[in-house]
C-alpha positions as CSV (number, residue, x, y, z in Angstrom):
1,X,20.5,-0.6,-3.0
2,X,17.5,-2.3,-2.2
3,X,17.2,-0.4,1.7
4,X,16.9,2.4,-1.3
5,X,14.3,0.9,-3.5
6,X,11.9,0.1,-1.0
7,X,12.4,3.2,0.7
8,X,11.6,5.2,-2.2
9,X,9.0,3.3,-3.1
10,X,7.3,3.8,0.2
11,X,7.7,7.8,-0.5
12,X,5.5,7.0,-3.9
13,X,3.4,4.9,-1.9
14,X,2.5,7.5,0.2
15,X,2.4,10.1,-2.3
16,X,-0.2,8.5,-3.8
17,X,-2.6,8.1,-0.3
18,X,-2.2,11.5,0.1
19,X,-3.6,12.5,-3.4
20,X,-6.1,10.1,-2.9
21,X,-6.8,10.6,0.7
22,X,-7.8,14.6,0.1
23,X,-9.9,13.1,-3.5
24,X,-11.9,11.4,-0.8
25,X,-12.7,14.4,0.8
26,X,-15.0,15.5,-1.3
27,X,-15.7,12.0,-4.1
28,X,-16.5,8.7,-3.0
29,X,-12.9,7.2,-2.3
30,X,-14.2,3.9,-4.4
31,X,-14.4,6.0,-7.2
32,X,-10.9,7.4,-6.6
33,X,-10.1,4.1,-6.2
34,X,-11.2,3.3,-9.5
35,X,-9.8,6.0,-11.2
36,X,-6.4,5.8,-9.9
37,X,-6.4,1.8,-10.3
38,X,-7.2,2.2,-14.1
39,X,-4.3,4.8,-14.3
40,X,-1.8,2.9,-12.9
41,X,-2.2,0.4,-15.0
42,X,-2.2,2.1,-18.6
43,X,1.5,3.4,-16.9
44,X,2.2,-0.4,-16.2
45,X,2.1,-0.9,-19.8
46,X,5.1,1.6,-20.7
47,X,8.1,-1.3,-19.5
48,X,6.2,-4.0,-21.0
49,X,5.7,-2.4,-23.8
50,X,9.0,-1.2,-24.1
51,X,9.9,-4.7,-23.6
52,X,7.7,-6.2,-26.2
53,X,10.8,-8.7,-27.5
54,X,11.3,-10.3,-24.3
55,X,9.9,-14.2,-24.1
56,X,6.5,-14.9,-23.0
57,X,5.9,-14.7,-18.9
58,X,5.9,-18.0,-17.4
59,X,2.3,-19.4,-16.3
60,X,3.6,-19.2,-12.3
61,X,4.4,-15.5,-12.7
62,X,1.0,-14.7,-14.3
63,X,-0.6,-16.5,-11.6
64,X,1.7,-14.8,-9.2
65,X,0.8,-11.6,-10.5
66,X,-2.8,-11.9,-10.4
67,X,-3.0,-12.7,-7.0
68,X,-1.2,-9.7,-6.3
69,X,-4.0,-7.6,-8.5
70,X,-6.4,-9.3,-6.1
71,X,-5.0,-8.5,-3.2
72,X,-4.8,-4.8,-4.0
73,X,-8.4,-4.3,-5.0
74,X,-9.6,-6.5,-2.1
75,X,-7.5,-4.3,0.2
76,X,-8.1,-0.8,-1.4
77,X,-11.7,-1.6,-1.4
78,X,-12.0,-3.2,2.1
79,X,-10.3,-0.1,3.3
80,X,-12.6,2.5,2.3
81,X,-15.1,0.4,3.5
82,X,-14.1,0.3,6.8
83,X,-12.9,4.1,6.7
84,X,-16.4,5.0,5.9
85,X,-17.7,2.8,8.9
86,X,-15.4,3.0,11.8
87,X,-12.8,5.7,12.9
88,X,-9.5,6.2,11.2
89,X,-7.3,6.3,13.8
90,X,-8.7,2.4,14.7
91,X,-9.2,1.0,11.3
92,X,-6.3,2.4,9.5
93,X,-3.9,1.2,11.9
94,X,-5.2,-2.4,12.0
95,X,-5.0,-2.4,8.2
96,X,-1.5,-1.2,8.0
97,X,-0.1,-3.5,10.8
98,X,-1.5,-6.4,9.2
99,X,-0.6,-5.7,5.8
100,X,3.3,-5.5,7.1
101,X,2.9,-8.5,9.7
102,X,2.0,-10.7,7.9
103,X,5.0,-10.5,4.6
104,X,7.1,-10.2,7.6
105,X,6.2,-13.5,9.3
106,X,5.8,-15.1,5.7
107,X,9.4,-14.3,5.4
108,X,10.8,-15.2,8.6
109,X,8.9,-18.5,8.8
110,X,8.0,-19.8,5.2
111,X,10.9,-17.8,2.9
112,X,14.3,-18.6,5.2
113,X,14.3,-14.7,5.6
114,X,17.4,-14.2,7.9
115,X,17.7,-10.5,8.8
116,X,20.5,-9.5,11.1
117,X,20.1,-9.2,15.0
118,X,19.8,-4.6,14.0
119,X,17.7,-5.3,11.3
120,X,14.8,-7.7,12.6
121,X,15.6,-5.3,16.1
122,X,14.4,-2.3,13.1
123,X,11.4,-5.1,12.4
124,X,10.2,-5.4,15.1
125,X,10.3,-1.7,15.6
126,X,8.8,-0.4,12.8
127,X,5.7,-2.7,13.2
128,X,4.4,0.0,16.2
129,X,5.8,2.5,15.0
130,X,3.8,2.0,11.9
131,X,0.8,1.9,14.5
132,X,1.6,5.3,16.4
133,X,2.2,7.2,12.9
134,X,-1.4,6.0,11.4
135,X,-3.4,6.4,14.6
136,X,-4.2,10.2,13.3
137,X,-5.9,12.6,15.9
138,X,-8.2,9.5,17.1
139,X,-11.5,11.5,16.1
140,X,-13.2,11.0,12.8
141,X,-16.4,13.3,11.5
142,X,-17.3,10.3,9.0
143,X,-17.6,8.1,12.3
144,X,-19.4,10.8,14.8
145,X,-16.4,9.8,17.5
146,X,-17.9,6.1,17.4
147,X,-15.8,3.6,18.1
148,X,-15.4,0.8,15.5
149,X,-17.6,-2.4,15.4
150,X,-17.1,-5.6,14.3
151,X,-17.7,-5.3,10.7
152,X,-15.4,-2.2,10.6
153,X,-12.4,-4.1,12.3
154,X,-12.9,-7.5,10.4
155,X,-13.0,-4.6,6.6
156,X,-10.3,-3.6,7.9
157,X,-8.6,-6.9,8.8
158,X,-9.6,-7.8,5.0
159,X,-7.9,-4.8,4.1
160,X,-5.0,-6.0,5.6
161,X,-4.6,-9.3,4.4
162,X,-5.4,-8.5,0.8
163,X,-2.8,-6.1,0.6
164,X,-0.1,-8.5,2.4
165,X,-1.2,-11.0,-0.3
166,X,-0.1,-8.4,-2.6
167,X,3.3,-7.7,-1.6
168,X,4.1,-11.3,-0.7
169,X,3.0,-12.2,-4.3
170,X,4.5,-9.8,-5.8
171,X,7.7,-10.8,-4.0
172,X,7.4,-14.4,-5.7
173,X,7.7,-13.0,-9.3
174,X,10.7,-13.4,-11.4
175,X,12.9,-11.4,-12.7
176,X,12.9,-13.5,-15.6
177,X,9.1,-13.1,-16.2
178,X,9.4,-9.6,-17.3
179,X,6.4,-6.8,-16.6
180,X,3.6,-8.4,-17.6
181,X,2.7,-9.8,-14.6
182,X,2.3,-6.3,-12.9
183,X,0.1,-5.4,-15.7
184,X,-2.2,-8.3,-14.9
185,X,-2.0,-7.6,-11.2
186,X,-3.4,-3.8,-12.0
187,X,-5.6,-4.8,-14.3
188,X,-7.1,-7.0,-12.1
189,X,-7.2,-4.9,-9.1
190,X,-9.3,-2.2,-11.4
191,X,-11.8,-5.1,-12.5
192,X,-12.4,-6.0,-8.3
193,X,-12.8,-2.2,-7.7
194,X,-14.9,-1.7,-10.8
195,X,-17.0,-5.2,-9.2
196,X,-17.5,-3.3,-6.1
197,X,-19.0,0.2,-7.0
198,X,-22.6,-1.3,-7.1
199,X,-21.9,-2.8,-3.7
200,X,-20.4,0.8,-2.2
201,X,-23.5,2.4,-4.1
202,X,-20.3,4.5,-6.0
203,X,-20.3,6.5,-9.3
204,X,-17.7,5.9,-11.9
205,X,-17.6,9.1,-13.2
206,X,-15.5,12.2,-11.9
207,X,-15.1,15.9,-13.0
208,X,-11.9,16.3,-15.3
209,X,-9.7,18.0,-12.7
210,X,-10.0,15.1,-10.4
211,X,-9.9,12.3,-13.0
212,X,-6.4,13.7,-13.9
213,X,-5.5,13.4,-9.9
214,X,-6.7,9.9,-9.6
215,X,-5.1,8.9,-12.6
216,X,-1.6,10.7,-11.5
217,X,-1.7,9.0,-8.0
218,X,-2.5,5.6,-9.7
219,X,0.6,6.7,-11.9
220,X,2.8,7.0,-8.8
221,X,1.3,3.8,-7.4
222,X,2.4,1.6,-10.0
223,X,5.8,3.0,-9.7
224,X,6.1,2.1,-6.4
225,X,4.8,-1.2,-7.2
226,X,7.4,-1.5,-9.9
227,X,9.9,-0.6,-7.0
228,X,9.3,-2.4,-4.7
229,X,9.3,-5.4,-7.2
230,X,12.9,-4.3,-7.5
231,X,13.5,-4.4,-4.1
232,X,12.4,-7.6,-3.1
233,X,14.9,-8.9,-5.8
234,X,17.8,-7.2,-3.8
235,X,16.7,-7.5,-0.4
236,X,15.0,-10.2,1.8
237,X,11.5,-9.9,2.1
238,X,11.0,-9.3,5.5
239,X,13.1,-6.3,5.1
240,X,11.6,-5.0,2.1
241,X,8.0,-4.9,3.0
242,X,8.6,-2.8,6.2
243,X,11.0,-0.5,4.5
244,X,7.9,-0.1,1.7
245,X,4.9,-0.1,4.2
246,X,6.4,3.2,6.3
247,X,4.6,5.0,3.4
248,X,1.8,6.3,6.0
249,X,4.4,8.6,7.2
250,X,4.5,10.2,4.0
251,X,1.1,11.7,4.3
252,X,1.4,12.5,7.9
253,X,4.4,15.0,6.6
254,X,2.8,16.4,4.0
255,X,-0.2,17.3,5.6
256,X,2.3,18.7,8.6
257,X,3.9,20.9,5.8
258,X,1.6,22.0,3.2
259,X,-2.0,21.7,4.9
260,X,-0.7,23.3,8.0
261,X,-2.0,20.1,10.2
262,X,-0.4,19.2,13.7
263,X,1.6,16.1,14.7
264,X,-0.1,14.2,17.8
265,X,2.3,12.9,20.5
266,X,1.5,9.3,19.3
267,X,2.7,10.3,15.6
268,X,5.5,12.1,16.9
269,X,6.9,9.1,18.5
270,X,5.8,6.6,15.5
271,X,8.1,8.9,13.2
272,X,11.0,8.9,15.6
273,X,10.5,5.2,15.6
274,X,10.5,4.7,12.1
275,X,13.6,6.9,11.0
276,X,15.5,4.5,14.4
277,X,14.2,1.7,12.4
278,X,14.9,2.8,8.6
279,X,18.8,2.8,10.5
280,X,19.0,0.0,12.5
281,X,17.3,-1.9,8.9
282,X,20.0,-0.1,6.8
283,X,22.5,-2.2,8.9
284,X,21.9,-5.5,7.5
């Protein structure tokens, strides 16, 4: 059940990049950002709501939670950053690998994460295969075919590690604590975004019909958050985070069905690996 979980919350996960991801065509992704950040959390307020009688968080699971809001606006605004300075198919690989390397060591090393001899063999797999699905077609117009510098790797290496710090953390909450927690941790990742529109020289406002896309894919973001809560409370870590963070393949097939865009070989072999990992992980 939790293979299932995080699964499906990598198919909301990547959902929500590819709303946001064709936003960013034509609005400053920072505003997107913004935007969908403020709408997944007034959706992260529905179970706690709902949930009003349940006793008070306790201060560890608040504290747990906010890091995890930190982590996400960190990351989510690192990653624009670095989009906007350095190619794609560099940056957004680096990002991705990080953010999934680093739960998965976490797990293995700090956790007592003990996957099975198919499942850390799916692991290790779906790390480059993760890699060869978000390389793209290695060519960015926003770049002019540059190849990335130093402060586009180290963004995107930022990127990275805030949103590792934000499925480790929210790994480390309760189930006892209730939903509050993910309200503060989206909260807080709209308050970093919101800290860093001066910085990316971003408007906050958009037209309506965008507005109401940002807010949906912030909608679909915060249930995948809320999933793949669930799954790390029925599935180790290590397990979890790389069933969650194959999300980039979701895009890569929706563009390849309904924008009529073409698989590279690299991205053809990244998929293949990650539906031999998704089995050989299914095995534990």
């Amino acid at each position: 059940m939790g293979e299932l979980l995080a699964l499906t919350s990598a198919l909301c996960f990547g959902a929500t990049h590819f709303i946001s991801g064709l936003l960013s065509r034509r609005h400053h992704g920072v505003t997107v950002a913004a935007w969908a950040q403020a709408g997944g959390t007034v959706v992260s307020l529905v179970p706690a709501l709902v949930t009003r009688g349940a006793a008070a968080p306790p201060s560890g699971a608040l504290v747990w939670g906010a890091l995890s809001g930190l982590g996400t606006g960190v990351g989510v605004a690192c990653l624009y950053w670095s989009m906007a300075r350095g190619p794609m198919s560099v940056v957004v690989p680096v990002s991705d690998v990080t953010a999934v390397g680093v739960p998965v060591l976490a797990g293995l090393a700090l956790l007592g994460d003990r996957p099975s001899l198919p499942a850390l063999t799916g692991i290790a797999l779906g790390l480059p295969a993760l890699w060869l699905v978000s390389r793209g077609g290695g060519s960015d117009g926003a770049s002019g075919g540059r190849g990335a510098g130093p402060p586009a790797l180290l963004a995107a290496l930022v990127a990275g590690l805030g949103i590792a710090l934000h499925f480790v953390a929210l790994a480390r909450i309760p189930a006892a604590a209730g939903w509050w927690p993910v309200v503060l941790s989206r909260a807080l990742s709209v308050a970093v975004v919101l800290a860093l529109l001066p910085v990316a020289r971003a408007p906050l406002a958009l037209p309506a019909r965008p507005a109401a896309g940002a807010l949906a894919a912030g909608a679909l973001g915060t249930a995948a958050t809320v999933l793949y809560l669930l799954a790390t409370r029925q599935e180790l870590l290590s397990v979890a985070v790389v069933l969650s963070a194959l999300y980039p393949a979701v895009p890569v097939l929706l563009a390849l069905t309904l924008l009529r865009e073409r698989l590279t070989g690299a991205q053809t072999v990244g998929l293949l690996g990650a539906v031999a990992a998704v089995a050989l992980i299914a095995l534990n």
